[in-house]
C-alpha positions in Angstrom: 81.3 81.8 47.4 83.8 83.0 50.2 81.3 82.8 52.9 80.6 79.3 52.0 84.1 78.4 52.1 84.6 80.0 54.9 81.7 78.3 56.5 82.7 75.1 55.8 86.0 75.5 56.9 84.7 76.2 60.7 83.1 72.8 60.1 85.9 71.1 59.7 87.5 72.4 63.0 87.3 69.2 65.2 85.5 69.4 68.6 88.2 67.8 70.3 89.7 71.9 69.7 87.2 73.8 69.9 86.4 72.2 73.1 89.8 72.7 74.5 89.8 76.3 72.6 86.7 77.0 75.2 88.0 75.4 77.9 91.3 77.9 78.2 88.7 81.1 77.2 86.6 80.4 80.6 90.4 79.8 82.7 91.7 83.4 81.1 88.3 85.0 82.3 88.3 83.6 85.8 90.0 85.8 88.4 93.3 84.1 90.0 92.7 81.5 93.1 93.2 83.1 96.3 95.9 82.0 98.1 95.8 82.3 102.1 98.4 82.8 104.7 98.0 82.8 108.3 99.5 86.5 109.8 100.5 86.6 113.2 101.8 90.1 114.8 101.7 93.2 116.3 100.1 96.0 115.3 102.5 99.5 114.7 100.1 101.7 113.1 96.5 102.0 112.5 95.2 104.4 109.2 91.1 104.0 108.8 91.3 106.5 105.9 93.4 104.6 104.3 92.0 101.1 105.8 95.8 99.9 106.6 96.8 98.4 109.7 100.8 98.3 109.6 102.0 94.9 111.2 105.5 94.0 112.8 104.6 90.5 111.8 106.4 86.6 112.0 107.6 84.8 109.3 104.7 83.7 107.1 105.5 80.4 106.0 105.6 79.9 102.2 105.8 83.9 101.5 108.1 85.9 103.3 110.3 86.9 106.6 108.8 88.6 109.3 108.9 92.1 109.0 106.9 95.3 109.5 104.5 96.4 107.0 101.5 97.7 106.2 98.2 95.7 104.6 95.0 96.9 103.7 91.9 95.4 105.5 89.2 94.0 103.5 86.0 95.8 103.3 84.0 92.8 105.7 86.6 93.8 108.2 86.5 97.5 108.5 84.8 97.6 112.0 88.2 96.8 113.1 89.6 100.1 113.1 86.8 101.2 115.8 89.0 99.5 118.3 92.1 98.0 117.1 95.3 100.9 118.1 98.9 100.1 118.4 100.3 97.0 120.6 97.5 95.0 119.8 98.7 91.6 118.8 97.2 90.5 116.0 95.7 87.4 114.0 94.5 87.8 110.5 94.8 85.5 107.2 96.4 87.4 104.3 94.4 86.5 100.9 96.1 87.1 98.0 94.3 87.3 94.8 94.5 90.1 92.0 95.3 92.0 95.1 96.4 91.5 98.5 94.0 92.0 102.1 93.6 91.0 105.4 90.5 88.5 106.2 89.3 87.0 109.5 90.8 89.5 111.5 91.0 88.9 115.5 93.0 91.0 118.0 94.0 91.0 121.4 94.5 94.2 123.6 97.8 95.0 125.0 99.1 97.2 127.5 102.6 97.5 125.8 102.6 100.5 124.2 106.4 100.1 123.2 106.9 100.2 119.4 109.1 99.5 116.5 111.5 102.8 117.6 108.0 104.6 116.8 105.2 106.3 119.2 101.4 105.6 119.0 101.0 107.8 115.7 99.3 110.7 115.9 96.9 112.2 113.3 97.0 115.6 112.2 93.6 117.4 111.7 92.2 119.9 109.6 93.1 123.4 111.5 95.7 121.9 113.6 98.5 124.3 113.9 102.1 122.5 112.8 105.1 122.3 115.0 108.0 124.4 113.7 110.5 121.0 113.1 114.0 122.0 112.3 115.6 120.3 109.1 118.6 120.4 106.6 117.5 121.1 103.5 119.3 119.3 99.7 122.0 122.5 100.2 123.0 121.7 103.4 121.1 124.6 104.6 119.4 125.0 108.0 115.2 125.1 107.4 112.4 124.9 109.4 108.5 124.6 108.7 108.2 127.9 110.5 109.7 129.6 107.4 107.4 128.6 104.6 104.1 130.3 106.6 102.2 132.6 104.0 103.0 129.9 101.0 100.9 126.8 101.3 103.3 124.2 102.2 103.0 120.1 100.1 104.8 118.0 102.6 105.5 114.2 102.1 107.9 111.6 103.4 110.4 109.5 101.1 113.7 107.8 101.0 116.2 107.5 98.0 116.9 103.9 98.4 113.1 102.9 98.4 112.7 100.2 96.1 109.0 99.9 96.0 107.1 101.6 93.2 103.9 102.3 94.8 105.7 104.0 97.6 108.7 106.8 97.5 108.9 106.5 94.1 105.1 107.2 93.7 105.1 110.2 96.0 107.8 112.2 93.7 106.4 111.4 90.6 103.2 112.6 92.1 104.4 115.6 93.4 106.4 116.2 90.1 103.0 116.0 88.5 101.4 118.4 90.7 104.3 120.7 90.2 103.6 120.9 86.3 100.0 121.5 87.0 101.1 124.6 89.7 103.2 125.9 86.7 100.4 126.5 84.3 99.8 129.3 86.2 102.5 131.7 87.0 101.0 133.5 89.8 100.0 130.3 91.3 103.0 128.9 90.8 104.9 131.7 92.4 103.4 130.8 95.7 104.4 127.0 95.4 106.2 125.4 98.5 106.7 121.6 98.2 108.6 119.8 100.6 110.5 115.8 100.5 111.5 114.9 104.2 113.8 111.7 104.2 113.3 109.1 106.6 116.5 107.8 105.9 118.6 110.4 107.7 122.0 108.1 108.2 122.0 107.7 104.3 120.1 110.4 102.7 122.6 113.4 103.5 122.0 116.7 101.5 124.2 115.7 98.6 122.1 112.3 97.9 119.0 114.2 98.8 119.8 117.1 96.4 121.2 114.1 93.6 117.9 112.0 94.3 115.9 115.4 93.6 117.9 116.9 90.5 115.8 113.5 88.5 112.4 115.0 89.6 112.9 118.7 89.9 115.2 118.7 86.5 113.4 121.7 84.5 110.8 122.2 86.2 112.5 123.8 89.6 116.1 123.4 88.6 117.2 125.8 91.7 115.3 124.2 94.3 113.1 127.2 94.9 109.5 125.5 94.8 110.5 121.8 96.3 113.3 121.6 98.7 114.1 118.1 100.0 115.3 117.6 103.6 117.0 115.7 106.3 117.9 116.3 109.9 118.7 114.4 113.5 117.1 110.7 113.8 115.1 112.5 116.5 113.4 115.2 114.6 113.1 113.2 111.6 111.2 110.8 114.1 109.2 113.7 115.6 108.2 114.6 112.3 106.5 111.2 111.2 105.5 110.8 114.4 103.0 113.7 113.9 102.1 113.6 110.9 100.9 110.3 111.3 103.7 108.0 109.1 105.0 105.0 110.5 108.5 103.7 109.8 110.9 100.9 111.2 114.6 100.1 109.4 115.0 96.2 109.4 117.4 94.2 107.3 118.9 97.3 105.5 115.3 98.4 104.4 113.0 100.8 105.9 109.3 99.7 105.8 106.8 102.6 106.7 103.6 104.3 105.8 102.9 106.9 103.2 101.4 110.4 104.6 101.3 113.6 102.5 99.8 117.1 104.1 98.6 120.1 102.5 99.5 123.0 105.5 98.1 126.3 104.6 99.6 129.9 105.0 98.4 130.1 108.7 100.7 126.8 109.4 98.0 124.8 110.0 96.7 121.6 108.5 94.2 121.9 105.7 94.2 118.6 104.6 95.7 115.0 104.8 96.6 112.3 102.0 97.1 108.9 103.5 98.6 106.2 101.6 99.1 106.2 97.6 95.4 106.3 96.2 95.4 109.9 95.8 95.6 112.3 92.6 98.4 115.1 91.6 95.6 116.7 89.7 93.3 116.6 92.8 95.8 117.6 95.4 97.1 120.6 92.6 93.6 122.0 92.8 93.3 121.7 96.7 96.7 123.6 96.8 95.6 126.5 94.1 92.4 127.1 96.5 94.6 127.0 99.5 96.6 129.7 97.7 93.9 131.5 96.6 92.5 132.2 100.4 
């Protein structure tokens, strides 16, 4: 008796609804329509692992100001980064869909190797010894990367005023993360050396820095013993990105740069290097554990 009522009550749904009913299913299930900008620029930094090219671009009309930024490169156009470097000016459209990439991608080489206040970027490698950069750590304490040899050293690049989530923000939750996997064992744990180097050093002075930190560090390393945060001089700080291969430029009271994280052994050398935001604390945690282990 109920399934008959219930079948006739489908039957008396008119087709005008169901037809409409339909018609809105098959627009929820398409993906959203691509939208396309032409991107004209130069190009500030080029990361294949990563498949970013970082872009001091013109004002896109319709979408934003000119800027410098970086945009991931569509798959179709990954034999760019077998020639593209930095001062190339660029031509690309920008599609923008459930996610944003760079299509049609031409380039012309330049001889102007003059950047946005940032050298050609240089990218560290696996068993490449690390320079000893001097820095002022959340205390207002001298430090330099000399001192941490025979720990493994987590190394990253942040500012507190970052307002994207995928970036800064990202990178100390992350490391946060792989600091509560690094506690589960004690003697592991012991050994841990993480590091927060501000790219913001005009703002980001030790009290900020130490402030910023307190939020991520709480009970975890409430003394700073296992994650130190650090400024220093414009120059060093610049030296520092420069060779660890992160790209940054301030414009318009924001600072738009690249993400690099680097896992340096006891030795001081490179053992391996997280470019952009893709990667995993629970990954990187177990890379560090064998790193301490050796």
């Amino acid at each position: 008796m109920y399934v008959h009522q219930w079948r006739t009550r489908i039957k008396r749904i008119p087709l005008s609804v169901v037809s409409i009913l339909l018609m809105l299913f098959a627009a929820c299930s398409r993906p959203p329509a691509a939208k396309r900008y032409e991107l004209q620029g130069r190009v500030v930094a080029v990361d294949p692992t990563a498949r970013t090219l970082t872009i001091a671009h013109q004002d896109v009309p319709g979408l934003m100001k000119g800027m410098t930024m970086p945009f991931t490169v569509s798959q179709a156009n990954n034999w760019v980064f077998r020639a593209i470097a930095p001062g190339d000016q660029i031509q690309a459209t920008l599609v923008l869909s459930d996610h944003a990439e760079l299509q049609d991608i031409s380039f012309t080489k330049s001889t102007d190797s003059v950047g946005d206040g940032t050298s050609p970027l240089h990218k560290p490698q696996p068993g490449e010894l690390v320079p000893s950069f001097a820095l002022i750590n959340q205390d207002g304490q001298k430090i330099h990367l000399q001192q941490f040899r025979g720990k493994p050293l987590l190394l990253t690049f942040i500012y507190t005023r970052c307002p994207f989530p995928d970036y800064c923000l990202r990178m100390s939750h992350n490391f946060a993360e792989v600091m509560q996997q690094l506690q589960k064992d004690p003697h592991i744990f012991d050994k841990a050396q993480l590091l927060s180097i501000s790219i913001d050093p005009e703002t980001d002075i030790p009290s900020v820095l130490r402030s910023y930190g307190e939020r991520y560090v709480g009970g975890i390393d409430p003394k700073f013993q296992h994650w130190e945060f650090a400024t220093g001089t414009p120059e060093e700080i610049r030296k520092a990105a420069d060779f660890f291969g992160l790209a940054y430029n301030a414009k318009d009271g924001q600072i738009v740069h690249s993400l690099s994280t680097v896992l340096i052994g006891k030795d001081g050398k490179v053992v391996k290097v997280y470019s952009g935001n893709g990667w995993k604390p629970e990954d990187v945690a177990a890379d560090f554990m064998a790193a301490a282990a050796e």
